[in-house]
C-alpha positions as CSV (number, residue, x, y, z in Angstrom):
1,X,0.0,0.0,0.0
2,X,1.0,4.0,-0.3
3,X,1.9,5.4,2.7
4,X,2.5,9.0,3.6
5,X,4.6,10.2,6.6
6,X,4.7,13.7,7.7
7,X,7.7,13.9,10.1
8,X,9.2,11.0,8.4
9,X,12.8,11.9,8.9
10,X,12.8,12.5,12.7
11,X,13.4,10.4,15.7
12,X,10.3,7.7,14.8
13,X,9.5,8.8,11.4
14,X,12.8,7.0,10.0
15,X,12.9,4.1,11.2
16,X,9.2,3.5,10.5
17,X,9.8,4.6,7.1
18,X,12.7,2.0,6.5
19,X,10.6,-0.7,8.2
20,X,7.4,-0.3,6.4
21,X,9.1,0.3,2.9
22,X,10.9,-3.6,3.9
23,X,7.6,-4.4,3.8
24,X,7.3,-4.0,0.2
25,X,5.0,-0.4,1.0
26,X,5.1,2.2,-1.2
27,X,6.5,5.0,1.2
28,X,6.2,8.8,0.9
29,X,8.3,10.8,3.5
30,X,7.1,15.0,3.0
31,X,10.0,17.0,3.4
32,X,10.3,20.8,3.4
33,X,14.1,20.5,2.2
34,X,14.0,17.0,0.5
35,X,17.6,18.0,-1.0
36,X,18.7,18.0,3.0
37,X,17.4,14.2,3.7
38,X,20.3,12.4,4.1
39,X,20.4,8.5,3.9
40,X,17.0,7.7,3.0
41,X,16.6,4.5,3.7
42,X,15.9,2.2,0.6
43,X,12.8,1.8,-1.3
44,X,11.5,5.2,0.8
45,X,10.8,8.2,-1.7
46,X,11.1,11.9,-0.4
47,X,8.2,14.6,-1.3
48,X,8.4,18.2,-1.0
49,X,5.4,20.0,0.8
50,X,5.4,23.5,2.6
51,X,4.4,22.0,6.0
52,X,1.0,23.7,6.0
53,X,-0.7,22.7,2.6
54,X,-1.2,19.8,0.1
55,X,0.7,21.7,-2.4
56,X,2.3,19.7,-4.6
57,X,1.5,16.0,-2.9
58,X,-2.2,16.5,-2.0
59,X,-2.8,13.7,-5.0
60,X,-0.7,11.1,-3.3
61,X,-3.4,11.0,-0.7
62,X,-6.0,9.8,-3.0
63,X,-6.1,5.9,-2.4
64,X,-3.5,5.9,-0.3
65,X,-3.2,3.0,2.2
66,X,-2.4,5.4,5.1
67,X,-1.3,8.8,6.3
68,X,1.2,9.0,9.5
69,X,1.1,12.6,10.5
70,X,3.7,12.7,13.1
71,X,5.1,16.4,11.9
72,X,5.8,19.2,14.6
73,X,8.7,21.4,16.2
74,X,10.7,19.4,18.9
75,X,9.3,19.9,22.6
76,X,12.8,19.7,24.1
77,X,15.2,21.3,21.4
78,X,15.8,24.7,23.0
79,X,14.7,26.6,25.9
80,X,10.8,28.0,25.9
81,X,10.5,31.5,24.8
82,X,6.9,32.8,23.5
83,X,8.4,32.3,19.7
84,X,9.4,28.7,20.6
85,X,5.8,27.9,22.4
86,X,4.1,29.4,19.2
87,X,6.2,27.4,17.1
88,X,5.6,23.9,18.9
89,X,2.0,24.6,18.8
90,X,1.3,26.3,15.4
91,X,3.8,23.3,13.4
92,X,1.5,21.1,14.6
93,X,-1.9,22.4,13.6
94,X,-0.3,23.5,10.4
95,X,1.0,20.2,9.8
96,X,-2.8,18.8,10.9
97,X,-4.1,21.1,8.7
98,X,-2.3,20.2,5.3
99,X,-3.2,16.4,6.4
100,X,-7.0,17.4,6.4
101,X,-7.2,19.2,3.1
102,X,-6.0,16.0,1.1
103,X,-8.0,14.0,2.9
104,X,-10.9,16.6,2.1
105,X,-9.8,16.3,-2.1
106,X,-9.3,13.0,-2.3
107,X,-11.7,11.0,-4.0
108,X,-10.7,7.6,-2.5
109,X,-10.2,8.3,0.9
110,X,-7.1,6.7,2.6
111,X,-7.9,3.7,4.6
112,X,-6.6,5.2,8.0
113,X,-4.9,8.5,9.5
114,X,-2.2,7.3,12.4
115,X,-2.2,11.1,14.3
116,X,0.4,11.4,16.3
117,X,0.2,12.8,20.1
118,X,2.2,12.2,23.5
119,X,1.0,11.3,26.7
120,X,1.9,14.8,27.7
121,X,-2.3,15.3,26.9
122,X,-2.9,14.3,30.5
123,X,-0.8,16.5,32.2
124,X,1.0,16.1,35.3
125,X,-1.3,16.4,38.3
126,X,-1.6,12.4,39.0
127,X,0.6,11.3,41.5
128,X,0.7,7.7,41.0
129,X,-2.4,7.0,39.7
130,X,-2.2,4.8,36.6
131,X,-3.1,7.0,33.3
132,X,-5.0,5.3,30.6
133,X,-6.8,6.4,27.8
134,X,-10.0,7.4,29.2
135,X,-8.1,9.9,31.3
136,X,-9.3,13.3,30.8
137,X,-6.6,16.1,29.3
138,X,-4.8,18.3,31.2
139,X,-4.5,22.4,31.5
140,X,-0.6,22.9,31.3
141,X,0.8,23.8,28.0
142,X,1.4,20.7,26.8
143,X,-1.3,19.6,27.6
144,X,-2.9,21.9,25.2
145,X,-0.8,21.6,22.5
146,X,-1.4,18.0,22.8
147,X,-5.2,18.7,22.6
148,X,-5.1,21.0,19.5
149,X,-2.7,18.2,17.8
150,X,-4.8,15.9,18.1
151,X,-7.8,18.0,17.5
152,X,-6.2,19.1,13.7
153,X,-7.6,15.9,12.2
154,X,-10.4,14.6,14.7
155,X,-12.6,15.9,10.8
156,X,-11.2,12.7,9.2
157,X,-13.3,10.6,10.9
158,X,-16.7,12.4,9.9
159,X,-14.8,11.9,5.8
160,X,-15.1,7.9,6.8
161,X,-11.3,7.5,7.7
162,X,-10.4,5.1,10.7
163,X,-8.4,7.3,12.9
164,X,-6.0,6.4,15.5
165,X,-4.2,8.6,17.9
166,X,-0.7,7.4,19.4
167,X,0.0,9.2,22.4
168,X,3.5,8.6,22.8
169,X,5.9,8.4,26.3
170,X,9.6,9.1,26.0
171,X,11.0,7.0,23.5
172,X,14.2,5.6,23.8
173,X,17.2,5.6,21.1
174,X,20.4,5.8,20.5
175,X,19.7,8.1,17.6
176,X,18.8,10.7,19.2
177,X,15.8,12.3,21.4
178,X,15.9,12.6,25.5
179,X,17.8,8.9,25.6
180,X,21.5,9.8,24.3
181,X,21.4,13.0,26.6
182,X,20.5,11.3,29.8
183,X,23.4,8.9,28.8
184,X,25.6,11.8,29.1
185,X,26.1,12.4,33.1
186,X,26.6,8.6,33.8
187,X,28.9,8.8,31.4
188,X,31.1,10.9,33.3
189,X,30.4,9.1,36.8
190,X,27.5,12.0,37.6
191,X,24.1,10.1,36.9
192,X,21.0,10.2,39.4
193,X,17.3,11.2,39.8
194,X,16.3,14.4,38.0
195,X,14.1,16.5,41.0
196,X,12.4,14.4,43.6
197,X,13.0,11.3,41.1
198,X,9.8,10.1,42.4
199,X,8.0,11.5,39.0
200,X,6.7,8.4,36.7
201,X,8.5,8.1,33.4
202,X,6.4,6.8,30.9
203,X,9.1,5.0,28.3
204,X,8.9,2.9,24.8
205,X,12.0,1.4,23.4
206,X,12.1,2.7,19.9
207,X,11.4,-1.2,18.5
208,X,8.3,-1.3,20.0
209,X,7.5,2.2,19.1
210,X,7.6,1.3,15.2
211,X,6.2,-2.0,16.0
212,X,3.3,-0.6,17.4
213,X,2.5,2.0,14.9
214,X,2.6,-0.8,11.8
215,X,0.0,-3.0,14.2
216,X,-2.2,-0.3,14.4
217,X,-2.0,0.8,10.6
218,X,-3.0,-3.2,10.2
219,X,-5.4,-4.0,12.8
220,X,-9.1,-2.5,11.2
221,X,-10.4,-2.5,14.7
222,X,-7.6,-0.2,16.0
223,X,-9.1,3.5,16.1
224,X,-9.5,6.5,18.6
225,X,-6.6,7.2,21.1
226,X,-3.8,4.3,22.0
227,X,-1.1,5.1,24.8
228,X,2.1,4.1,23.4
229,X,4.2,3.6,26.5
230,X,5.7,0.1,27.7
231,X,3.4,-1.4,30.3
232,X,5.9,-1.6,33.1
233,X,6.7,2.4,33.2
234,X,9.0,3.1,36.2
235,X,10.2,6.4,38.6
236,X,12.9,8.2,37.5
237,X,14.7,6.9,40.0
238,X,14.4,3.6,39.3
239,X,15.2,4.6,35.8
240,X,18.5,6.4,36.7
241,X,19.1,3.2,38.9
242,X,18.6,0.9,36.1
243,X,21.0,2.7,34.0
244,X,23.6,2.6,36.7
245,X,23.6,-0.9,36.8
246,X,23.8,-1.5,33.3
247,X,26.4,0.8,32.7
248,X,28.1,-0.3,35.7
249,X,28.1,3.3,37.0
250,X,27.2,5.2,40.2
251,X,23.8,6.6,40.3
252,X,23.3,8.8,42.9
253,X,24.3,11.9,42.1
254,X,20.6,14.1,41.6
255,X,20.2,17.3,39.8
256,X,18.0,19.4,41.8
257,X,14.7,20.4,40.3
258,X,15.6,23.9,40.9
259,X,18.3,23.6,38.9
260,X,17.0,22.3,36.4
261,X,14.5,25.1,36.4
262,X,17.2,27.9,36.2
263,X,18.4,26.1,33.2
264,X,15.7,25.1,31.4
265,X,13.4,27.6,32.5
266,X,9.4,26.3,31.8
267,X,10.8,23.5,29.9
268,X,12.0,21.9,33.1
269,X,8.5,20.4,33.7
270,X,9.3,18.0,30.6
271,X,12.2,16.6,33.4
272,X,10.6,17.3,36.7
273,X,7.2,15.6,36.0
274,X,5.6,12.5,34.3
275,X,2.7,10.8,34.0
276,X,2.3,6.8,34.9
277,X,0.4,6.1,31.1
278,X,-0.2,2.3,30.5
279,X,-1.2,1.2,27.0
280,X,-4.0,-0.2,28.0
281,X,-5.9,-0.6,24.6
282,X,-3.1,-1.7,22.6
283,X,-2.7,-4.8,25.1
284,X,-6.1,-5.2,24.8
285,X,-6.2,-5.7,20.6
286,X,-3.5,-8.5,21.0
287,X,-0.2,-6.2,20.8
288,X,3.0,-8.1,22.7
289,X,5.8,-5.8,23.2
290,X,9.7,-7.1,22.6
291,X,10.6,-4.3,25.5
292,X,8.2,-4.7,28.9
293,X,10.5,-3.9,31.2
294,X,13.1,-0.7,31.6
295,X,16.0,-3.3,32.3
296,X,15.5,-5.7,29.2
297,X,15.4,-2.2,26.6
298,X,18.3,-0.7,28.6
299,X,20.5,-3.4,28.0
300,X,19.4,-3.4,24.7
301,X,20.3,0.0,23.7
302,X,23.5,-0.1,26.2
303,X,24.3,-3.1,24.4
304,X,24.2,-5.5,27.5
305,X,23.0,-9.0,27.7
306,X,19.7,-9.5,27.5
307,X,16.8,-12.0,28.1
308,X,15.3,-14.0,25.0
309,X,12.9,-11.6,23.2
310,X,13.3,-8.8,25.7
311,X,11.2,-10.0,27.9
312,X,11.1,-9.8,31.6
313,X,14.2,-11.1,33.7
314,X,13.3,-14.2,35.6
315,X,14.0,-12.4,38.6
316,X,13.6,-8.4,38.2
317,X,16.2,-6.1,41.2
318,X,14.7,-6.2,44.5
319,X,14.4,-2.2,44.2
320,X,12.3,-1.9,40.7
321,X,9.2,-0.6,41.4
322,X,6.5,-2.8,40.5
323,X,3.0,-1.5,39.1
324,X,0.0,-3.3,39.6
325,X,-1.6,-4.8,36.6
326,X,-2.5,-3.3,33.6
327,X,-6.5,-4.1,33.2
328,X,-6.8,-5.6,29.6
329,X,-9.9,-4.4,27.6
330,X,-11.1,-1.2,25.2
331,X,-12.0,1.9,27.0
């Protein structure tokens, strides 16, 4: 099938790209300076668009197998002034925007939009209270811009077009995101808790990430909103811990959430807070993650030994914190 990916040369659109085009799909990355995309992975095509129209590849949409809009400015690239808030925000409705108006002209509608969203739509107010996707949205500014992303194409589905929205915890790779730079203090013998470490840290190893988004393009019962988080999420202590004892460094060295605040100013509340999202509808449609627990995808992207499969160690540390059971079944 043709499949177009907005965002298709970021941190998930890539390797989604390269795995669905070794699937024998047609794949269309759009590209604003398609003479910038380096190492394209084979059997993808890049397609100029404007970010904010379907100039020029509006046609591609008609009959298309799937659109994956995951297009918008990077949350944690540089600090938060006004411009940089108005640009996280307005890339994403813009980008939502162009998505709609091919859907709109197309005479064959595509068989499914995959929207992309975080699980940043809850907000941060929850304490330890498991977050799944019935959970109402939060007021913060993420929180928003999460709203209004996913609100850009919420017309699809009145054109006929299954719709499925991938809220999306902190992904982890080696090729770039949040993962590499928390890499960088145990590195140097400095790692530890960010703040109270006691915030939840909703992860997905980037495997799973990909994995997920092609079962959901496949499975015709997938629609509506889909947390794509691993189901064991942990503190950010135990994360930091985990780390430590993969890397075979100390891990007790925190970075005080004042701190954190001088530096990053507002965009400290991506660090100091977190939400503890379970993908609760994707376990319930059949999906079986290579990555459940923080330890089996650390030493996979640390390059330690792992467990068959990645799934959970026989016996997990005494210290990981355990959640209770993630109840299977559509909300």
């Amino acid at each position: 099938m043709r499949i177009i990916i907005t965002g298709g040369t970021g941190l998930i659109g890539r390797p989604l790209s390269q795995a669905l085009a070794a699937k024998g799909h047609e794949v269309i990355v759009l590209s604003r300076q398609p003479e910038k995309v380096k190492n394209i992975p084979a059997g993808v095509k890049v397609q100029k668009w404007d970010g904010k129209s379907a100039e020029g590849w509006g046609e591609l949409a008609d009959g298309a197998g799937a659109i994956v809009n995951l297009a918008g400015a990077g949350i944690a690239d540089e600090r938060w002034s006004a411009a940089r808030k108005q640009l996280i925000r307005q890339s994403r409705i813009d980008a939502g925007k162009a998505v709609m108006e091919a859907i709109t002209a197309a005479s064959t509608k595509p068989g499914v939009l995959i929207q992309a969203s975080a699980v940043g739509y809850y907000g941060v107010q929850h304490g330890d209270a498991q977050i799944t996707e019935s959970a109402s949205p939060g007021g913060d500014f993420l929180s928003k811009v999460c709203f209004d992303w996913e609100a850009s194409t919420a017309a699809a589905t009145r054109q006929g077009v299954r719709r499925v929205v991938i809220r999306t915890g902190v992904v982890l790779s080696n090729e770039g995101g949040a993962f590499p730079k928390q890499m960088m203090p145990f590195k140097f013998f400095a790692g530890g808790p960010v703040g109270s470490g006691k915030q939840w840290y909703p992860w997905i190893h980037i495997d799973d990430e990909v994995r997920a988004i092609q079962f959901l393009i496949d499975n015709e019962q997938a629609q509506g909103p889909f947390n794509l988080a691993a189901p064991n999420p942990v503190t950010n202590k135990e994360f930091g811990r985990l780390i430590g004892e993969v890397l075979g460094r100390p891990s007790f060295m925190p970075a005080p959430g004042f701190a954190m605040q001088i530096v990053f100013g507002e965009m400290a509340v991506v660090l100091l807070e977190g939400q503890r999202a379970v993908p609760q509808r994707l376990l319930a449609l059949g999906f079986q993650f290579k990555y459940e627990t923080a330890l089996a995808a650390l030493k996979n992207l640390l390059g330690a030994p792992t467990t068959t499969g990645g799934a959970a160690p026989a016996s997990k540390p005494a210290e990981e914190k355990q959640p209770e059971p993630v109840a299977a079944g559509k909300e």
